[in-house]
N, CA and C atoms as a LAMMPS dump frame, in Angstrom:
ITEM: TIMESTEP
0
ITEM: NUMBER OF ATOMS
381
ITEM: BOX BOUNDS ff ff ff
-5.0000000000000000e+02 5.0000000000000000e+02
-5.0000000000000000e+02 5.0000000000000000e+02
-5.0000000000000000e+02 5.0000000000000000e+02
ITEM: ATOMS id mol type element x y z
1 1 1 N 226.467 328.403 -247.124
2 1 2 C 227.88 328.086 -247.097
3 1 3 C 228.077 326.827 -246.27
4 2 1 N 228.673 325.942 -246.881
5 2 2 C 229.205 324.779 -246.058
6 2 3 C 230.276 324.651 -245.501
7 3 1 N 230.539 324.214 -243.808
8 3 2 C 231.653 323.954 -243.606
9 3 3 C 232.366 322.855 -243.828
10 4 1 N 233.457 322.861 -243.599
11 4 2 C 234.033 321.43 -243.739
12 4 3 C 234.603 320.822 -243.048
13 5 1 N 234.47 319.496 -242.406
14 5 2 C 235.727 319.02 -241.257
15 5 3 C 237.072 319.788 -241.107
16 6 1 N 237.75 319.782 -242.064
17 6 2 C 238.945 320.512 -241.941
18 6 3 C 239.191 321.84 -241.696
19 7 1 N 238.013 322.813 -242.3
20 7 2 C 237.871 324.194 -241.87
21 7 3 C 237.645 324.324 -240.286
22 8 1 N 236.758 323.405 -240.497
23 8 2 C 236.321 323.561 -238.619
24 8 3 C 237.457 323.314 -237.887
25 9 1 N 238.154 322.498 -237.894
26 9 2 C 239.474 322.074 -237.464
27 9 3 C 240.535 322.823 -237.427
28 10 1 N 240.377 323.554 -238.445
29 10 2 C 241.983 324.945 -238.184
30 10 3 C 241.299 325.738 -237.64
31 11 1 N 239.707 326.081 -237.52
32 11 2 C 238.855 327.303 -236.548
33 11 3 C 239.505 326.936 -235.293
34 12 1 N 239.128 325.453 -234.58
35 12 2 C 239.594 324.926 -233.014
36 12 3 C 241.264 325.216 -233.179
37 13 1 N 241.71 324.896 -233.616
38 13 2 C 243.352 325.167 -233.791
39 13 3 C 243.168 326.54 -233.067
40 14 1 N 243.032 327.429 -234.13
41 14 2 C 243.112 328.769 -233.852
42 14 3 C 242.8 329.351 -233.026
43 15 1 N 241.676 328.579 -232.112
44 15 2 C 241.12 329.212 -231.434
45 15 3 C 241.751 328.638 -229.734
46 16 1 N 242.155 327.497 -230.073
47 16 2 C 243.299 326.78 -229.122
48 16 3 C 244.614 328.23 -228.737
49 17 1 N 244.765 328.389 -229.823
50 17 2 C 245.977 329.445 -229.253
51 17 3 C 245.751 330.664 -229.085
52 18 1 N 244.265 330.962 -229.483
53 18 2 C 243.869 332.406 -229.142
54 18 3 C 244.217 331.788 -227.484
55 19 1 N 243.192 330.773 -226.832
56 19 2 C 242.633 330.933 -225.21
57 19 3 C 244.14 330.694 -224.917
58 20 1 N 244.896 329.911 -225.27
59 20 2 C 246.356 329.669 -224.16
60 20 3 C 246.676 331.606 -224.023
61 21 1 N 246.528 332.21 -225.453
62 21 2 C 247.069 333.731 -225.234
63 21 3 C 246.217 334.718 -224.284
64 22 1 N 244.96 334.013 -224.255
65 22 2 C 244.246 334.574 -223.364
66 22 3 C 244.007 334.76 -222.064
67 23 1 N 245.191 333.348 -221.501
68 23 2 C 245.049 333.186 -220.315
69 23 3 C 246.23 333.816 -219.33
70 24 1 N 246.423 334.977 -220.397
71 24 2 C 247.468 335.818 -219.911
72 24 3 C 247.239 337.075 -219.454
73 25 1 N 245.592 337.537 -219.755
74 25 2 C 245.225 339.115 -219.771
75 25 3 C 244.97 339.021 -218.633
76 26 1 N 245.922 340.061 -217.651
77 26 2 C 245.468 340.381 -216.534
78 26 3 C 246.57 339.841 -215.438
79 27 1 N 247.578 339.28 -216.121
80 27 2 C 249.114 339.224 -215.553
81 27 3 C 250.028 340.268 -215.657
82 28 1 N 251.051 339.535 -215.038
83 28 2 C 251.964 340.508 -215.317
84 28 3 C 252.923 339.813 -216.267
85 29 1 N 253.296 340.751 -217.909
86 29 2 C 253.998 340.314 -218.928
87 29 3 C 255.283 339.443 -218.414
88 30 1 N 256.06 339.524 -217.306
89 30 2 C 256.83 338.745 -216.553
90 30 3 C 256.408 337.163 -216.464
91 31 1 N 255.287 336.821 -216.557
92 31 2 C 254.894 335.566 -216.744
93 31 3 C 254.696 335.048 -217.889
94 32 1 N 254.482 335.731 -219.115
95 32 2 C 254.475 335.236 -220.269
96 32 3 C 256.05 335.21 -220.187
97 33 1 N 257.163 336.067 -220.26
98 33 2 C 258.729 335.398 -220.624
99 33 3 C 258.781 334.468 -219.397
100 34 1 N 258.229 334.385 -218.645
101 34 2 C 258.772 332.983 -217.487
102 34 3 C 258.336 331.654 -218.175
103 35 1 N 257.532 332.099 -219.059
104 35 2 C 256.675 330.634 -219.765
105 35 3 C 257.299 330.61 -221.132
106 36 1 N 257.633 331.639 -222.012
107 36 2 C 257.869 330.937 -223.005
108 36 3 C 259.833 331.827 -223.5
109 37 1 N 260.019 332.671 -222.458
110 37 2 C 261.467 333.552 -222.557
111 37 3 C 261.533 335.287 -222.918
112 38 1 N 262.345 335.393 -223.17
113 38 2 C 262.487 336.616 -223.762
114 38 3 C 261.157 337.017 -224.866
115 39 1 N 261.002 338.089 -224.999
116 39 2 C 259.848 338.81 -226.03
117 39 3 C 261.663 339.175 -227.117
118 40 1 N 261.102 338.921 -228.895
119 40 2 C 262.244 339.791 -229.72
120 40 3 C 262.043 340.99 -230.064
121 41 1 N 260.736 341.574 -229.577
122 41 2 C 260.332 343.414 -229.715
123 41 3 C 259.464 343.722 -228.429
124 42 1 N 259.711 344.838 -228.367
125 42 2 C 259.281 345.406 -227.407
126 42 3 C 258.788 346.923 -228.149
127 43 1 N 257.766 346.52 -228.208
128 43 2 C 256.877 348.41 -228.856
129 43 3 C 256.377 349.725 -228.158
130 44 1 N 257.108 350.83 -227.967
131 44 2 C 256.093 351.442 -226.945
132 44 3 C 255.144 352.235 -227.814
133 45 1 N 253.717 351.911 -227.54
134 45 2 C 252.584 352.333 -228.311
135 45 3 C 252.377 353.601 -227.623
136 46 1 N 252.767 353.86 -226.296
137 46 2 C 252.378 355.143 -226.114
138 46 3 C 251.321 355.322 -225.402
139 47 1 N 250.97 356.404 -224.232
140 47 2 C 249.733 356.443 -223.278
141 47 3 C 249.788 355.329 -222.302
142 48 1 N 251.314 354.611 -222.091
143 48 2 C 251.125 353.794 -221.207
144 48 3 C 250.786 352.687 -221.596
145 49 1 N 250.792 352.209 -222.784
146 49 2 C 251.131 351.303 -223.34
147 49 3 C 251.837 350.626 -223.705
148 50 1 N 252.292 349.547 -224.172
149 50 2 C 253.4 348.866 -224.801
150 50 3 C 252.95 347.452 -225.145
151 51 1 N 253.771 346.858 -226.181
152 51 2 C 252.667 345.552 -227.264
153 51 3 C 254.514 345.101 -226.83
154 52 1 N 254.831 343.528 -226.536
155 52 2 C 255.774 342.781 -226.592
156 52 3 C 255.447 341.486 -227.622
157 53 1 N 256.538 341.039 -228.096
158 53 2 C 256.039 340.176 -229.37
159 53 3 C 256.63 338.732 -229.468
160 54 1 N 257.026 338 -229.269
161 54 2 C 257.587 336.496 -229.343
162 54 3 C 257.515 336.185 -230.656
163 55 1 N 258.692 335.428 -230.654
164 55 2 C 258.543 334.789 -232.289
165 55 3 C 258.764 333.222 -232.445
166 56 1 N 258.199 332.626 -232.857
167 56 2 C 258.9 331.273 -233.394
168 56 3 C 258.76 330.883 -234.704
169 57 1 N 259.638 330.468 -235.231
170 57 2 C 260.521 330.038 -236.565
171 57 3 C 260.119 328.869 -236.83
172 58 1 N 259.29 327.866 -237.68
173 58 2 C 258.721 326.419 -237.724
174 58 3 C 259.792 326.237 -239.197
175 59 1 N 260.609 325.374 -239.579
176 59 2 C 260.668 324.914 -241.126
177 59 3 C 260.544 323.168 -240.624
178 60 1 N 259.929 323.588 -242.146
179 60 2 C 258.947 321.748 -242.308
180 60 3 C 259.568 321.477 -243.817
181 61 1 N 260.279 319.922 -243.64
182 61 2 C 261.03 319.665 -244.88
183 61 3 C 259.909 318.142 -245.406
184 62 1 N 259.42 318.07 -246.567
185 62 2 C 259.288 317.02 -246.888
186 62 3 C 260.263 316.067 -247.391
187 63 1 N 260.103 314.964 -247.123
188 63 2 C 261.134 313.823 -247.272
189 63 3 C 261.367 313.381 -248.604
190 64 1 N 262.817 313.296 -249.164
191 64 2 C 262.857 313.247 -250.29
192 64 3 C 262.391 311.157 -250.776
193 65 1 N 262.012 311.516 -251.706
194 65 2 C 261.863 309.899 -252.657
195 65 3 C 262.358 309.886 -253.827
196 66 1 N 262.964 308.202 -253.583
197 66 2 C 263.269 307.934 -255.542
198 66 3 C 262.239 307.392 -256.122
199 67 1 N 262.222 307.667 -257.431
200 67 2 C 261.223 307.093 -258.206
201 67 3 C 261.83 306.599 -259.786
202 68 1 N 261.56 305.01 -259.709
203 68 2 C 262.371 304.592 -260.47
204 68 3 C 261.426 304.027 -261.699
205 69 1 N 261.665 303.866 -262.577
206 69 2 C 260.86 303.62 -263.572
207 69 3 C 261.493 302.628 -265.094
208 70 1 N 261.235 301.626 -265.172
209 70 2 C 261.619 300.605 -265.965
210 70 3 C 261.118 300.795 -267.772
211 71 1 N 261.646 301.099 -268.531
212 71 2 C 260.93 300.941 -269.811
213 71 3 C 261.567 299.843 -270.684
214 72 1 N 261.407 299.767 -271.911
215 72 2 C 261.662 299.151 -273.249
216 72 3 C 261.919 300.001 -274.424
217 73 1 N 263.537 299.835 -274.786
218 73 2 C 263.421 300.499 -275.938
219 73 3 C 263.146 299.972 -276.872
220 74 1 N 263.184 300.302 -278.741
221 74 2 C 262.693 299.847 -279.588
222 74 3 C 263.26 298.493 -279.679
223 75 1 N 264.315 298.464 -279.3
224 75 2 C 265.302 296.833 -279.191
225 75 3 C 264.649 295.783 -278.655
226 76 1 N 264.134 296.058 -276.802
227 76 2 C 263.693 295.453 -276.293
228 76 3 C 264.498 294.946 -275.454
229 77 1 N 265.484 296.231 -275.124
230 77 2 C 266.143 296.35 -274.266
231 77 3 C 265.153 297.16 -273.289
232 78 1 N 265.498 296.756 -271.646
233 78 2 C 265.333 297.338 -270.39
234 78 3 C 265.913 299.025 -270.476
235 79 1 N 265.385 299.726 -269.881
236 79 2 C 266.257 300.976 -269.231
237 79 3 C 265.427 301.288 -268.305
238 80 1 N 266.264 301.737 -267.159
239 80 2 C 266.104 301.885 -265.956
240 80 3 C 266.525 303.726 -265.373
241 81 1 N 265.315 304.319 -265.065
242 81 2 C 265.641 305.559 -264.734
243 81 3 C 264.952 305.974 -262.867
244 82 1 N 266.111 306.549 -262.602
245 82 2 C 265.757 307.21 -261.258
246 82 3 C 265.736 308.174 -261.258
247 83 1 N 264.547 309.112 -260.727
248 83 2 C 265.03 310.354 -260.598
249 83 3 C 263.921 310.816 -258.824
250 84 1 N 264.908 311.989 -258.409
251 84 2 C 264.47 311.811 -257.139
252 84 3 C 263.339 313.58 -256.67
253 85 1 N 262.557 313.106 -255.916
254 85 2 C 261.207 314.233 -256.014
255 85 3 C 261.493 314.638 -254.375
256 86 1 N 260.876 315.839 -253.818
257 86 2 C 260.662 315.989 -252.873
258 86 3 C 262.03 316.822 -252.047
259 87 1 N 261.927 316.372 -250.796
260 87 2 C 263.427 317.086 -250.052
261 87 3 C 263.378 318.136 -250.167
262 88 1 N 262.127 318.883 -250.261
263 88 2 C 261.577 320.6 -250.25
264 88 3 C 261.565 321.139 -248.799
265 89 1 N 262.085 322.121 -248.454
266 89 2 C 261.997 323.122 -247.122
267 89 3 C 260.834 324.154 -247.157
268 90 1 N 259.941 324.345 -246.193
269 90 2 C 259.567 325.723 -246.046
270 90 3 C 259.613 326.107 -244.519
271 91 1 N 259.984 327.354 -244.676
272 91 2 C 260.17 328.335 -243.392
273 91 3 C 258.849 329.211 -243.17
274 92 1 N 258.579 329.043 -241.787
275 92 2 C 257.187 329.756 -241.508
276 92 3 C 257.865 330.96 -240.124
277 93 1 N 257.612 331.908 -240.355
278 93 2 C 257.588 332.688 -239.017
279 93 3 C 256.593 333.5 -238.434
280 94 1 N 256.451 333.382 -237.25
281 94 2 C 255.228 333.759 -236.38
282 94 3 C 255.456 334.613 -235.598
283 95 1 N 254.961 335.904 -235.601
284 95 2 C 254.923 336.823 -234.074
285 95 3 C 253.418 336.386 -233.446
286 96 1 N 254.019 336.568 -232.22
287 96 2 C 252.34 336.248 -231.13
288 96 3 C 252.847 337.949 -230.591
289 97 1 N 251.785 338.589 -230.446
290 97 2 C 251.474 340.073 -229.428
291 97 3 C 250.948 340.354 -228.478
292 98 1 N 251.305 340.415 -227.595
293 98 2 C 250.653 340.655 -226.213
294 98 3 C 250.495 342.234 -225.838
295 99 1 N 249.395 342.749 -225.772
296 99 2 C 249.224 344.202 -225.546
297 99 3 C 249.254 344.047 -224.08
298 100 1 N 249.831 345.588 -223.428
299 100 2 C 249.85 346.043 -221.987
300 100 3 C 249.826 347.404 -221.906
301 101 1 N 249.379 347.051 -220.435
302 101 2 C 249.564 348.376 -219.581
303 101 3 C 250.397 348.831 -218.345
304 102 1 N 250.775 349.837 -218.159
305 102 2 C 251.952 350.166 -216.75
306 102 3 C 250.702 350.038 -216.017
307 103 1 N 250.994 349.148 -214.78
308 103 2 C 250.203 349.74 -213.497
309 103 3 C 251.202 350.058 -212.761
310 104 1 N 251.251 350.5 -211.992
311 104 2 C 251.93 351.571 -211.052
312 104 3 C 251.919 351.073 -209.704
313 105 1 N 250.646 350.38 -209.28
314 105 2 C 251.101 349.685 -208.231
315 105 3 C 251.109 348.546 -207.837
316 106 1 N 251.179 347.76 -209.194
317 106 2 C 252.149 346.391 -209.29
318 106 3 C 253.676 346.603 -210.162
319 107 1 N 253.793 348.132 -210.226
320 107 2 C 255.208 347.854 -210.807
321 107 3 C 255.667 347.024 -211.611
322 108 1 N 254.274 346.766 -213.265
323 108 2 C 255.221 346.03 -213.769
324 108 3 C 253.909 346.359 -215.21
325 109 1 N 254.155 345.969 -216.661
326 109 2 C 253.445 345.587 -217.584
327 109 3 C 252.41 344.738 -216.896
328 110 1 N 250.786 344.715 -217.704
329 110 2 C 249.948 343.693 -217.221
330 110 3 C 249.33 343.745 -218.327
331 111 1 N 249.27 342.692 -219.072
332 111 2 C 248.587 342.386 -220.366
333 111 3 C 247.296 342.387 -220.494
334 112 1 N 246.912 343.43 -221.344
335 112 2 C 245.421 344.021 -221.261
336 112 3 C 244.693 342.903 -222.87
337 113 1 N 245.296 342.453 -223.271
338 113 2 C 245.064 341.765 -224.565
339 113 3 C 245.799 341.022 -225.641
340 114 1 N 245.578 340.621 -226.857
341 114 2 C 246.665 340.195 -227.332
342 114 3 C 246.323 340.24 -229.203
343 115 1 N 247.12 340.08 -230.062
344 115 2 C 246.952 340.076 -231.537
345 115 3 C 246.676 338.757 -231.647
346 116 1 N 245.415 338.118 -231.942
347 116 2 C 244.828 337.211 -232.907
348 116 3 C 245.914 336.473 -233.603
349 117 1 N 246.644 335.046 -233.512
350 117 2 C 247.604 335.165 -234.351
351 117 3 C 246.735 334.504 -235.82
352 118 1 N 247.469 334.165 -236.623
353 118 2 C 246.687 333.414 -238.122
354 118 3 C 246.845 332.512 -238.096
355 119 1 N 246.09 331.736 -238.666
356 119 2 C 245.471 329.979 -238.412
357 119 3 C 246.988 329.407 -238.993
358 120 1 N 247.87 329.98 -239.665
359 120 2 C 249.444 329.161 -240.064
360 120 3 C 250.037 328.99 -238.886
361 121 1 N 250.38 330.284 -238.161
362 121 2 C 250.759 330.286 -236.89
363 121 3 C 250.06 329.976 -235.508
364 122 1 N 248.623 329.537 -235.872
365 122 2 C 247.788 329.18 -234.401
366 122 3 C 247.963 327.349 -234.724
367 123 1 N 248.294 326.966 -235.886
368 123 2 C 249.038 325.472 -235.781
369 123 3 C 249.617 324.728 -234.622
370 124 1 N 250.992 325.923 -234.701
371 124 2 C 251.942 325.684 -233.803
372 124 3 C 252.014 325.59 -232.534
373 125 1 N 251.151 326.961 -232.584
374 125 2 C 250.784 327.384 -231.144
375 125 3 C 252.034 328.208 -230.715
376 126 1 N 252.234 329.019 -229.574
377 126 2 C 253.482 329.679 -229.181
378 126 3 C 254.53 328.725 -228.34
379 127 1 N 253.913 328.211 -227.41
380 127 2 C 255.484 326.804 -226.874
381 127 3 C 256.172 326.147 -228.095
């Protein structure tokens, strides 16, 4: 199997936002919302657990173009047509997951791990 520059390149991507998520295990979840805000779920998994989730929303519009195009009719007359391509939207949304645990005597969540996000969403990254 061959890789390819570009494969390798969304691997480092991805793997860019695994370590920023990584450099959270073993805090207290209070520092991930000091860094990036509020979590939009909060899960209790239960046994003293709980998974908090962040989201960010990316839409990417390509820029619209005219494209104009000159012919000849049978006359030998000119006609002149525009017609315009592009000016397309897409919406991407991303949860990042941070798994935890209660400790009890730091009184607070402490992130024991986190969900892998997918190379669409390790693009962005979570900031």
């Amino acid at each position: 199997m061959k890789i390819t520059p570009a494969l390798l390149g969304l691997a480092l991507l991805a793997a860019c936002a695994a370590d920023a998520m990584q450099g959270f295990v073993g805090q207290d979840i209070r520092a991930v919302e000091l860094q990036y805000g509020p979590p939009v779920n909060e899960i209790d998994l239960g046994g003293g657990t709980r998974a908090f989730q962040w989201q960010k929303t990316s839409i990417d519009t390509t820029p619209a173009s005219a494209v104009t195009t000159t012919d000849k009719d049978k006359k030998g007359r000119k006609t002149t047509q525009t017609t315009f391509v592009g000016g397309t939207q897409s919406v991407s949304v991303c949860l990042y997951t941070f798994l935890t645990g209660w400790d009890p005597q730091r009184n607070g969540w402490i992130v024991t791990g986190f969900r892998q996000p997918s190379i669409d969403c390790a693009l962005g990254g979570l900031s």
